[in-house]
Structure formats: structure tokens, C-alpha cells
C-alpha positions in Angstrom: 158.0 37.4 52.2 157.3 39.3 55.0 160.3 41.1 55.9 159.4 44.0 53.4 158.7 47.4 54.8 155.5 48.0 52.2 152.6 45.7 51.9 150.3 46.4 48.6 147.0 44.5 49.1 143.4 44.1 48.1 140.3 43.4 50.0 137.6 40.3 49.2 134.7 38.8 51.1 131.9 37.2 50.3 128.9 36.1 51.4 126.0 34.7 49.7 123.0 36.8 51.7 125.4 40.2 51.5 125.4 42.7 48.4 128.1 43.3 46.0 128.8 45.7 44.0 126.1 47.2 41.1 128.9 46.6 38.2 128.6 42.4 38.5 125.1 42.2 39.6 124.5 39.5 36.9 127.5 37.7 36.9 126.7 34.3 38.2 130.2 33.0 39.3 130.8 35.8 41.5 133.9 34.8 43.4 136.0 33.4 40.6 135.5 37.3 38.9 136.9 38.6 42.1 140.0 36.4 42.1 140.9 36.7 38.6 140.8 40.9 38.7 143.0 40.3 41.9 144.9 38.1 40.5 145.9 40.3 37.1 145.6 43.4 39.7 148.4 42.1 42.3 150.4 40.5 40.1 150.8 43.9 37.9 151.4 45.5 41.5 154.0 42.7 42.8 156.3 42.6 38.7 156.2 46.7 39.1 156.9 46.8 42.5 159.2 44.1 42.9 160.7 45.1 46.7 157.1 45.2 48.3 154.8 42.1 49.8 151.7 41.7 48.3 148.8 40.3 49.1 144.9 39.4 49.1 142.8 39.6 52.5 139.4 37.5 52.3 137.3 35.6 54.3 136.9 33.0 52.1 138.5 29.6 51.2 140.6 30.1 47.7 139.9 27.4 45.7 143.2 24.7 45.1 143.4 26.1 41.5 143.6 29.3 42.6 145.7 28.5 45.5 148.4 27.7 43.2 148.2 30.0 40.9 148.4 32.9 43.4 151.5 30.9 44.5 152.8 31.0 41.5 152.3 34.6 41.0 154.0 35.3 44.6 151.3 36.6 46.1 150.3 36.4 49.9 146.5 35.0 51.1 145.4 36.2 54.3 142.9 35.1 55.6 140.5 37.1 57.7 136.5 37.0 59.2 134.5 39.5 57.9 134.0 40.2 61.7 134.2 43.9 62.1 132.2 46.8 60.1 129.5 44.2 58.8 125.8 45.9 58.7 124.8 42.1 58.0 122.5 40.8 55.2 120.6 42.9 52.3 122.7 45.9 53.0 123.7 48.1 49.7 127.3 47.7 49.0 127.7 45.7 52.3 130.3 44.0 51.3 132.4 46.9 50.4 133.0 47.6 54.0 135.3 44.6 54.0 138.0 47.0 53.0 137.8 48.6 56.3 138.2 45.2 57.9 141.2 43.6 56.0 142.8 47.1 57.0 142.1 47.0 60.5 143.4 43.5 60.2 146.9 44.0 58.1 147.7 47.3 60.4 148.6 43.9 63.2 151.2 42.8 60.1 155.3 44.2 60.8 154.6 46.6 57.6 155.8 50.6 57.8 153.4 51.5 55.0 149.9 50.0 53.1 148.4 50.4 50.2 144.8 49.2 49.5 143.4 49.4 45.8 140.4 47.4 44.4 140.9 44.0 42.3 139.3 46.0 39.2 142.5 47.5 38.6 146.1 47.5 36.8 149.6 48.4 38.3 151.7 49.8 35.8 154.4 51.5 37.4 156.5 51.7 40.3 154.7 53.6 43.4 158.0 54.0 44.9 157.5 57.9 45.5 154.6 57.4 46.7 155.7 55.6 50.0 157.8 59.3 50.4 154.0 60.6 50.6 153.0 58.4 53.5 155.7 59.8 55.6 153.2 62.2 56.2 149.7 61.6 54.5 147.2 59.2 54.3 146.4 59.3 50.5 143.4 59.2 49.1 141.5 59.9 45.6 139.6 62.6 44.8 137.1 61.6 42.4 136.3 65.1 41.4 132.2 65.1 41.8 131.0 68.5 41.7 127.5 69.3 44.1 125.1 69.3 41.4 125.9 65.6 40.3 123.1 63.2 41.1 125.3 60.8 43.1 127.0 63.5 44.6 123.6 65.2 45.7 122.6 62.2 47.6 125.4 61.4 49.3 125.5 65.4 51.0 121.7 64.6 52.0 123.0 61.8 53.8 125.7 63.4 55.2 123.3 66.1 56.0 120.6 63.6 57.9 123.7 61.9 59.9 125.8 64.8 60.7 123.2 67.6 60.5 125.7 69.6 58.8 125.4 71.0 55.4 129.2 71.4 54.8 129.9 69.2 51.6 132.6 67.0 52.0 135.3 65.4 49.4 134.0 62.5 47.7 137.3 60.5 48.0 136.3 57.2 46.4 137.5 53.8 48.1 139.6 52.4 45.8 142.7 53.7 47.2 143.8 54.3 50.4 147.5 54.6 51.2 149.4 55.7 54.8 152.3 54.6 57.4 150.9 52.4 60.4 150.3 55.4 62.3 148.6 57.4 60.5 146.3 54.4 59.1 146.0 53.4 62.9 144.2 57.0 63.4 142.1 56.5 60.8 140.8 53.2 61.1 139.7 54.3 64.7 137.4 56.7 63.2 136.1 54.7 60.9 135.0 52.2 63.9 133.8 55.0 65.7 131.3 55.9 62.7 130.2 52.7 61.9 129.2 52.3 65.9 127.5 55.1 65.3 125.7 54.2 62.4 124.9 50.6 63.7 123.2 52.5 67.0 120.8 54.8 65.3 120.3 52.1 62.2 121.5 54.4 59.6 121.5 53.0 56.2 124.2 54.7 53.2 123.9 53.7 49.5 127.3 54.7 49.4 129.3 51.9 51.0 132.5 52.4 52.4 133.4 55.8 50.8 130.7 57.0 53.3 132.5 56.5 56.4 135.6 57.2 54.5 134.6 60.6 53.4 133.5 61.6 56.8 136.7 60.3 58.2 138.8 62.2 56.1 137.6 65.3 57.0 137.9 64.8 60.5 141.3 63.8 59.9 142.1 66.9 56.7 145.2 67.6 58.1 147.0 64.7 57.6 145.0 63.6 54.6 146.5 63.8 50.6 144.3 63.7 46.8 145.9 60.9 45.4 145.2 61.6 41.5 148.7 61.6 41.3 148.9 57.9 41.4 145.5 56.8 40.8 142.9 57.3 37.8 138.7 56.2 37.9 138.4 55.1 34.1 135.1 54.3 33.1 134.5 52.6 30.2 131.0 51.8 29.4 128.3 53.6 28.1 129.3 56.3 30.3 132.7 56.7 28.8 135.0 59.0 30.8 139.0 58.5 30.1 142.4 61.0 29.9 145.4 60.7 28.8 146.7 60.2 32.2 147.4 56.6 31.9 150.4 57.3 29.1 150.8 61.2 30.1 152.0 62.3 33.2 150.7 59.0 33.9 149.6 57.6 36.8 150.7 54.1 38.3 147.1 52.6 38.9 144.7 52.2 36.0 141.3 51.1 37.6 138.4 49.9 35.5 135.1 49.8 37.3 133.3 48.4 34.0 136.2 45.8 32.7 135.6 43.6 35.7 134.0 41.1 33.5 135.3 42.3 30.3 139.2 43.9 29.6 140.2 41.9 32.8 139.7 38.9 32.2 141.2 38.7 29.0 144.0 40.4 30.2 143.8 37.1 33.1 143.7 34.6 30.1 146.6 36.1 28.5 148.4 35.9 31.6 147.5 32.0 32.3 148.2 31.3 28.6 151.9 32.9 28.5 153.2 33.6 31.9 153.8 37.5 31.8 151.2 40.3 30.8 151.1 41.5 27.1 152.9 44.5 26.0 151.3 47.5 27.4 149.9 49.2 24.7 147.7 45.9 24.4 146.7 46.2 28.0 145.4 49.9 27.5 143.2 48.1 24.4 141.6 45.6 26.3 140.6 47.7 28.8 139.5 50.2 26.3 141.1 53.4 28.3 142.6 54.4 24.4 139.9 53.8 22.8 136.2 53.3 23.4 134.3 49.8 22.9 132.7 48.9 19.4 129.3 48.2 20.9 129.9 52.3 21.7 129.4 53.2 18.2 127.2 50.4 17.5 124.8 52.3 20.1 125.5 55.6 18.7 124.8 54.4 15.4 121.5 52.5 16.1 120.5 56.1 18.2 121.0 58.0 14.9 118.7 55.9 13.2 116.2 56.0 15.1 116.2 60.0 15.5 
């Protein structure tokens, strides 16, 4: 490995006083969650995508059990400090800012394009057209908020209070970011230059990375791609939002915020009990993108009876 021209890779650190993310808040073995999504993830990414690298950046020591099976599976560990774009302890999301770090880091590897995509996610197609994109673009997703969405709301007030601009900008989410070595080079410089800002004036975000993202991206529109070509934000829970997009003009990259505890990891026992990934009409089951969870109409039911 290493004499590739594409490198596919996630992002993990952790950190016992620094904040995950809200969807594992009471998960208990934290980092063994982590590297079983990446492992299903990267392993989806590396049998789809068989002529690019692949790898996971952390700042952790992998456990010897995972060690091997990450050998196994062919996949790369890098390790790297969580030594640049850290707010410190009790920040919200704080660790989500390691993404920015591993890709400061991997832009020093002899790669001609990246790809970053969360562990919460499944490859299910070649992204071979999509290195023809980063000729040109930095790719990113649109995840399609309109202004009066709460989230949305809050993130233009802080936007507003840092920039003192009303302008809203594109709520491109974090879970995919995809250029050439130049053009990612560009970007991660601004990136540093907001966070200096931010750490200089104290400016706290509830939005974690996307917030320095999103402010980047604008600064940098011209060279900058929506990425929902590639790349779909199922969620799964009781907020259940799904398309046909991941059989239908499909995209490559399934990613499932809410199956981090729940589709993946069955979808990681499978894989440790057989040695290849069930067929993948079974994969769209467990993660529930076809078809919504029981305990959905259990709710609904149990909401009806009580009306």
C-alpha cells in the first residue's frame, strides 16, 4: 500500500475529558463503537474501491484485536496527535474537529486525491468518477437545511455574532469532504486560520467542525462542489428521513447517523462471523434506510392510544 494515487480515510480521536458526538452519549464502550463502524465503513470503501489506499487516522492505541482485524481487512492505521484544532476539554462536539487534523496530517502522505467520510457509514459503490470531480472541486455535501430550521437558525446567529454578517451560508455537513492535494491544501489553511481566530476571541460553536467548514467553503465557493451525488444523510430514528437514492440514482455512500450502535454493528458481526458483508438488500435492512424500525410503529401505535 501506499503507491496508490487515492487515499479513502476516516477520522478518530479520543479523549476521555473531550465531547463526542450527541448520537452515543450513552454508549459506555465508546472506542470499540468507533472502530467497529470504521471498520464495516473502510472495509465497504477498500472491496468497492479496490485500486485506492485506505485508511483510519487516530490518536489512539488500537487495541491487538483490532490491530489484526484491520490487518486483515487491508486497511491502513495512522497514527496521529490530536495536536492541532483542539478547543481542549468540555467543548461541544470537540472532538469532531479531529477531522480537520487527520486532514492536515494525510495532505503530508504521496496521495493526488482524499476522501474523508465518517465511520457511521457504508461504501457501496465505486467512487471512481468522483476522483474526475476533484480535478477541479473540493466536494462537499449539502445537507439541504432551509433558514427557518431550528438548527439551521442557530448556526446563522453564530455565523452572525463571528462574522457580523447576516449572509446565510450552505450548511455543508462534515461527513464528506473530498479534493486533490491542492485544492485540500487551500482549504485546510483556512480552516487553521478560523480556528486561530476563534481560539483568540474564545468563541464557542455547538456546531463542531461543519462551523469552520461552512465558513470555509464560502470563502473558497469557487472551487467548491454539492456532493449529493455521492453522498446521502439517512436518518433513521424517530426522526425518520430516507429516499430512494441509495438503490435509485444511487449514491455510493450510505451514512447512518442513528445506526452507530444499532444497523452497524450487526452488519460488523456479520462480517467477523463470515468474512464478506451480506447481500446488499440485507444491508439496506439492517440499517433500516428501506424500511423504518419496528419500535417506529410500536411508538406510533402506543401515541394513538393515548389520543
Amino acid at each position: 500500500m501506499g503507491n496508490m494515487n487515492n487515499l479513502i480515510f476516516e477520522a478518530f480521536a479520543y479523549s476521555n475529558d473531550m465531547e463526542s458526538g450527541v448520537n452515543v452519549s450513552g454508549v459506555s464502550d465508546k472506542i470499540s463503537l468507533y472502530l467497529k463502524n470504521a471498520l464495516v465503513s473502510l472495509t465497504s470503501a477498500k472491496i468497492n474501491n479496490p485500486d485506492c489506499d485506505i485508511a483510519l487516522i487516530t490518536n489512539i492505541e488500537i487495541p491487538d484485536f483490532f490491530l489484526k482485524l484491520y490487518a486483515k481487512f487491508k486497511i491502513m492505521i495512522i497514527k496521529n496527535e490530536f495536536d492541532d484544532f483542539n478547543f481542549g476539554p468540555n467543548y461541544s462536539w470537540g472532538l469532531a474537529f479531529y477531522k480537520l487534523c487527520a486532514i492536515k496530517a494525510v495532505l503530508k502522505k504521496d496521495y493526488k486525491n482524499y476522501l474523508m467520510i465518517d465511520t457511521d457509514t457504508y461504501i457501496q459503490s465505486s467512487l471512481y468518477d468522483l476522483w474526475e470531480e476533484t480535478n477541479y472541486n473540493i466536494i462537499l455535501y449539502d445537507i439541504n437545511h432551509r433558514l427557518s430550521i431550528k438548527n439551521c437558525k442557530k448556526f446563522n446567529d453564530e455565523i452572525y455574532s463571528f462574522t457580523g454578517q447576516r449572509k446565510p451560508l450552505t450548511n455543508y455537513g462534515g461527513e464528506f469532504i473530498a479534493g486533490n492535494k491542492e485544492n485540500l491544501t487551500k482549504f485546510i489553511e483556512e480552516c487553521k486560520l478560523v480556528f486561530d481566530e476563534m481560539i483568540s476571541r474564545k468563541f464557542i460553536t455547538s456546531h463542531g467542525d461543519e462551523f469552520i467548514i461552512r465558513i470555509v467553503a464560502e470563502k473558497l465557493r469557487a472551487i467548491i462542489k454539492n456532493g449529493g451525488g455521492y453522498v446521502f444523510r439517512f436518518w433513521t430514528g424517530d426522526f425518520y428521513l430516507s429516499s430512494t437514492c441509495y438503490k435509485y440514482n444511487a449514491v455510493s455512500v450510505l451514512h447512518v447517523p442513528d445506526e452507530k450502535n444499532k444497523g452497524m454493528i450487526k452488519i460488523y458481526s456479520y462480517l467477523i462471523s463470515y468474512g464478506h458483508f451480506p447481500a446488499i438488500d440485507k444491508i439496506y435492512k439492517l440499517l433500516h434506510i428501506n424500511k423504518k424500525p419496528f419500535k417506529y410503529f410500536i411508538k406510533k401505535v402506543l401515541k394513538h392510544l393515548k389520543s
